[in-house]
C-alpha positions as a printed NumPy array, in Angstrom:
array([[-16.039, -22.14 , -76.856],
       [-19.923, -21.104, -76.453],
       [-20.782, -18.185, -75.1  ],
       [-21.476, -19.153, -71.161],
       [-24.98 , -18.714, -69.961],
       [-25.263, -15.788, -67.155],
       [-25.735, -18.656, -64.461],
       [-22.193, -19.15 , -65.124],
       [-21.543, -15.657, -65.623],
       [-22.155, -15.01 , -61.602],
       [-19.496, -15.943, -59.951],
       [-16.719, -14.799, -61.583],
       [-18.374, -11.144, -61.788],
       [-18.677, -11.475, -57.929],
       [-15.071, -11.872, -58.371],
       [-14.519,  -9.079, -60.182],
       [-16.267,  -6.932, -57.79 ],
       [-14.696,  -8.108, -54.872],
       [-11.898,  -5.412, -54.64 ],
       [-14.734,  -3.135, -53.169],
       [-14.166,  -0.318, -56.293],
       [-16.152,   1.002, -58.64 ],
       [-16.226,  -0.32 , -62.247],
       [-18.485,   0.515, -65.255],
       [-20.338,  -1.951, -67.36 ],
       [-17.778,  -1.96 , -69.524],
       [-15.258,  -2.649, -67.735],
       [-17.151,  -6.01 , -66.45 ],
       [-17.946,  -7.039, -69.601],
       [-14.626,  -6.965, -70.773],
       [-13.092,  -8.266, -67.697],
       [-15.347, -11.489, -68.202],
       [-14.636, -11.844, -71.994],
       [-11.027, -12.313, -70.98 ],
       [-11.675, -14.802, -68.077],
       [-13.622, -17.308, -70.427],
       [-11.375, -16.417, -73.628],
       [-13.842, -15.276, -76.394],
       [-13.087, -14.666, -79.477],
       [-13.726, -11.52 , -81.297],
       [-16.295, -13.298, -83.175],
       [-17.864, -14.651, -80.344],
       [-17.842, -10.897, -78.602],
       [-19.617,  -9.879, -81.653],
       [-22.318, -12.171, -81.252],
       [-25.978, -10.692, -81.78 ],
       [-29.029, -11.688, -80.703],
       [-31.418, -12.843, -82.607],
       [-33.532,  -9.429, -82.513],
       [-30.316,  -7.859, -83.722],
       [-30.71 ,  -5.012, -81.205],
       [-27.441,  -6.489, -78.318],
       [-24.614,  -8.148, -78.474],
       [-25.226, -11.559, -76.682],
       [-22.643, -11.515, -74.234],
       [-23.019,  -8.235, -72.694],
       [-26.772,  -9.003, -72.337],
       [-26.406, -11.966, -70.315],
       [-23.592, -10.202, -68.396],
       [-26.284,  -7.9  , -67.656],
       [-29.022, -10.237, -66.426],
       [-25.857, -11.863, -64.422],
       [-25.79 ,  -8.445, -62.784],
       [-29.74 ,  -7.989, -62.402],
       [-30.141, -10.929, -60.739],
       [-27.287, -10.439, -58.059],
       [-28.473,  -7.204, -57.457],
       [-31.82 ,  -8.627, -56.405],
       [-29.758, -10.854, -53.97 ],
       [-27.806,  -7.904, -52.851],
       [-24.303,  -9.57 , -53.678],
       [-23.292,  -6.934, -55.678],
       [-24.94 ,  -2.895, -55.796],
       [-24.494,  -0.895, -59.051],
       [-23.283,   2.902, -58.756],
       [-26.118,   5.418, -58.879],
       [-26.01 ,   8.622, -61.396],
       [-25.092,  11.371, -59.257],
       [-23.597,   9.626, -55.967],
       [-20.4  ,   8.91 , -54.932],
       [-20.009,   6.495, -52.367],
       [-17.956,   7.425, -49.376],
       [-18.167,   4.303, -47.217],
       [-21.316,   1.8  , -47.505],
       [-23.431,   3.739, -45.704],
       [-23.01 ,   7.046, -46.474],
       [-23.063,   8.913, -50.298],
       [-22.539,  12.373, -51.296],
       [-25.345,  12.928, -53.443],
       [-26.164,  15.857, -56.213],
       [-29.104,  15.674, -58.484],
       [-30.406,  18.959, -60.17 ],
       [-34.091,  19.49 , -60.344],
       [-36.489,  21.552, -61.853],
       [-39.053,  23.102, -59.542],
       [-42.76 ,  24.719, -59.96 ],
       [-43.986,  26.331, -56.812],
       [-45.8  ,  29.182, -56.008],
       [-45.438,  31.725, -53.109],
       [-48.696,  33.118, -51.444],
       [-49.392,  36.218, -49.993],
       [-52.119,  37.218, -47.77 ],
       [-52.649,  40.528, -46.522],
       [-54.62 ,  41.741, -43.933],
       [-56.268,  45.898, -44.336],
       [-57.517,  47.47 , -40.645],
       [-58.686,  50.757, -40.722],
       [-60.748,  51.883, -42.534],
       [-62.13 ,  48.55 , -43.719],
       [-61.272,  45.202, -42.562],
       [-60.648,  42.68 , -45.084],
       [-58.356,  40.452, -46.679],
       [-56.34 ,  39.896, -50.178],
       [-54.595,  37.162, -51.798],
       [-51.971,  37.075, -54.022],
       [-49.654,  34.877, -55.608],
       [-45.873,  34.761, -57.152],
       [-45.314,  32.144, -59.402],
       [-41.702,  30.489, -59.201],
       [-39.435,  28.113, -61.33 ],
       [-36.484,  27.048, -59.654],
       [-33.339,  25.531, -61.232],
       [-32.813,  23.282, -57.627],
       [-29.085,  22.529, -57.594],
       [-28.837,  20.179, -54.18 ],
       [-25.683,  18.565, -52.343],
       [-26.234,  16.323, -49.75 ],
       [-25.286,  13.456, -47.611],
       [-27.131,  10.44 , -47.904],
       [-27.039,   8.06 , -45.042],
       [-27.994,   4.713, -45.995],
       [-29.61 ,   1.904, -43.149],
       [-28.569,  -2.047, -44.586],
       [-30.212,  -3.463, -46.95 ],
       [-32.648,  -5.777, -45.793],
       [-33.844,  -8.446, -48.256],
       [-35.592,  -5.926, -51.533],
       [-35.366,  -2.701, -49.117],
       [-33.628,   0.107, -47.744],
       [-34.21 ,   3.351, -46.002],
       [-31.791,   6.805, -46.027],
       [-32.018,   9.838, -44.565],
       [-31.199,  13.158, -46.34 ],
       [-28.924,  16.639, -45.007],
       [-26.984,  18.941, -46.856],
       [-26.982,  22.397, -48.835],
       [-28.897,  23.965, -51.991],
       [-28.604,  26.835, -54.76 ],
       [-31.697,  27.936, -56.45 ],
       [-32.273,  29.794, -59.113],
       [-35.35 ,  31.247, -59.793],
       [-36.306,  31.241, -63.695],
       [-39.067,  33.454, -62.9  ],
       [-38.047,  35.884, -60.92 ],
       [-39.093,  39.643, -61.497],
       [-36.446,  41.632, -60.346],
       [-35.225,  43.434, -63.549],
       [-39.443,  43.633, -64.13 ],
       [-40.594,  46.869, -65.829],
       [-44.12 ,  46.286, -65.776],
       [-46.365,  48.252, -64.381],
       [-48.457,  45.885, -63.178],
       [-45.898,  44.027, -61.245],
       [-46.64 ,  44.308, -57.247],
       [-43.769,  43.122, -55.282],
       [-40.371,  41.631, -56.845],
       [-38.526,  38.967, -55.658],
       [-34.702,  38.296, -56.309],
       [-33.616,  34.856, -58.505],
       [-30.666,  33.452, -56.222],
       [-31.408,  31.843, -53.037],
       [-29.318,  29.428, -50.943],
       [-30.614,  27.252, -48.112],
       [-30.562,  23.58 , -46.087],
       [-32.625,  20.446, -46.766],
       [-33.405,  17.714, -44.313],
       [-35.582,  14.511, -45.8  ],
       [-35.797,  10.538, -45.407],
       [-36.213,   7.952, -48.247],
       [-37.212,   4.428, -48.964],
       [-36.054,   2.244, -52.11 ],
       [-37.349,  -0.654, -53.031],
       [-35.496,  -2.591, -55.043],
       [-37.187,  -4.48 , -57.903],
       [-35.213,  -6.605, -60.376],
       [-34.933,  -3.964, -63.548],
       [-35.025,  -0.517, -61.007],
       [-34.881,   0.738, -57.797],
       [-38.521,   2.739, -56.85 ],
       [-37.416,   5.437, -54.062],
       [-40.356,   7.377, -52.816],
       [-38.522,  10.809, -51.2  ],
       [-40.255,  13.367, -48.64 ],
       [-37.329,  16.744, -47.909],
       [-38.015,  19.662, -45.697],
       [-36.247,  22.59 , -47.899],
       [-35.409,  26.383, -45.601],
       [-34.334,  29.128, -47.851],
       [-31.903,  31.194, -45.973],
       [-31.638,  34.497, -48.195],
       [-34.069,  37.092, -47.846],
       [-36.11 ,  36.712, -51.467],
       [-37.733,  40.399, -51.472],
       [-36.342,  42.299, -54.023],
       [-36.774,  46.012, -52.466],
       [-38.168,  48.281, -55.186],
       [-39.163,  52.483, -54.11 ],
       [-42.051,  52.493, -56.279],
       [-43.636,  49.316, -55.244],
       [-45.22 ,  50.693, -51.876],
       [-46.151,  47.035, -51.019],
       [-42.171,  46.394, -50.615],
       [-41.611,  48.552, -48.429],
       [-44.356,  47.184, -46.064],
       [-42.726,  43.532, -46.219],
       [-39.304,  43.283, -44.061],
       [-38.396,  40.18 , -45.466],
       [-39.447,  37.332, -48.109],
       [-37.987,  33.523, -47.368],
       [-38.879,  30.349, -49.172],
       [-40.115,  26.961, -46.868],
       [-40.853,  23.991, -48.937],
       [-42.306,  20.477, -48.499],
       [-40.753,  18.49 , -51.301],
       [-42.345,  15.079, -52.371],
       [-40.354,  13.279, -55.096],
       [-40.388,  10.434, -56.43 ],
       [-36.904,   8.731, -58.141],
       [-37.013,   5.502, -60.515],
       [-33.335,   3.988, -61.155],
       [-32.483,   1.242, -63.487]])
């Protein structure tokens, strides 16, 4: 028989997804080959580019196009769903921020100093993402749950004389956020805004720094603004 167009395609992958699990690509296309009894020859169709196999391509735009209609919703890299609303979520990050310190001289001369610590964090989040309906080509979520960091640039094992205060590389905190995603018929666009609280005390206490000894404590707040493209 000819390969079927993905009109034709739709409804029996809405079958195929209607047992509410999670399946990969693969396991669709293969699932469909079966249903409308291709050959091996007609599986190994190409198109005319030469770059895909015909029949997983129009599975695909099958899938693309359902999406859009929100009949079917493809897995996300680094989520597992626990119900349809809620996700546990866990996607590393790199981070560039910087930590600044002002300090304020009295006696004998009043006056002020700046100085800055530069950081890059390895940003290893879990969280729970809590996911509104989908309504039409949108959605909105809101974000809790834990972090590790590990700071790349921290200067605790420093032996440089110049070095003023030192800060220590692990830290371990809570992040609270909300997200959008828009859902457009090759990705998902998800603008992101998290609140991140460092909960370890980041001052690495040194006896010949005099500086550290005048600081009681060193914690990280960050205001995170990310955004995440999905295909």
């Amino acid at each position: 028989m000819a390969i079927p167009d993905y009109q034709a395609m739709m409804l029996p992958l809405l079958r195929f997804a209607a047992d509410g699990k999670e399946h990969t690509f693969r396991e669709a296309v293969d699932s469909l080959a079966n249903e409308f009894n291709l050959t091996e020859e007609e599986r190994s169709q190409l198109l005319p580019s030469g770059a895909q196999f015909i029949f997983p391509n129009r599975v695909g735009w099958a899938r693309t196009y359902m999406n859009k209609a929100a009949l079917i919703e493809s897995p996300r890299r680094g989520n597992l769903k626990i119900t349809n609303f809620i996700d546990i979520r866990f996607v590393p990050s790199l981070e560039f921020s910087e930590k600044r310190l002002v300090f304020e001289y009295g006696v004998p001369n009043d006056s002020t100093s700046t100085r800055s610590i530069e950081s890059i964090y390895m940003h290893l989040p879990l969280q729970l993402k809590f996911k509104s309906e989908r309504i039409k080509n949108f959605r909105f979520y809101g974000l809790l749950g834990g972090k590790f960091d590990y700071d790349l640039a921290a200067n605790a094992r420093s032996h440089r004389p110049d070095e003023f205060l030192k800060v220590s590389p692990v830290d371990l905190g809570y992040e609270i956020g909300v997200g959008f995603e828009f859902y457009n018929p090759n990705f998902i666009f998800s603008p992101e805004i998290k609140l991140s609280q460092g909960l370890l005390n980041q001052l690495h206490p040194d006896a010949g720094l005099p500086l550290s000894n005048a600081i009681q404590s060193l914690h990280t707040r960050t205001v995170i603004i990310s955004i995440h493209l999905e295909g």
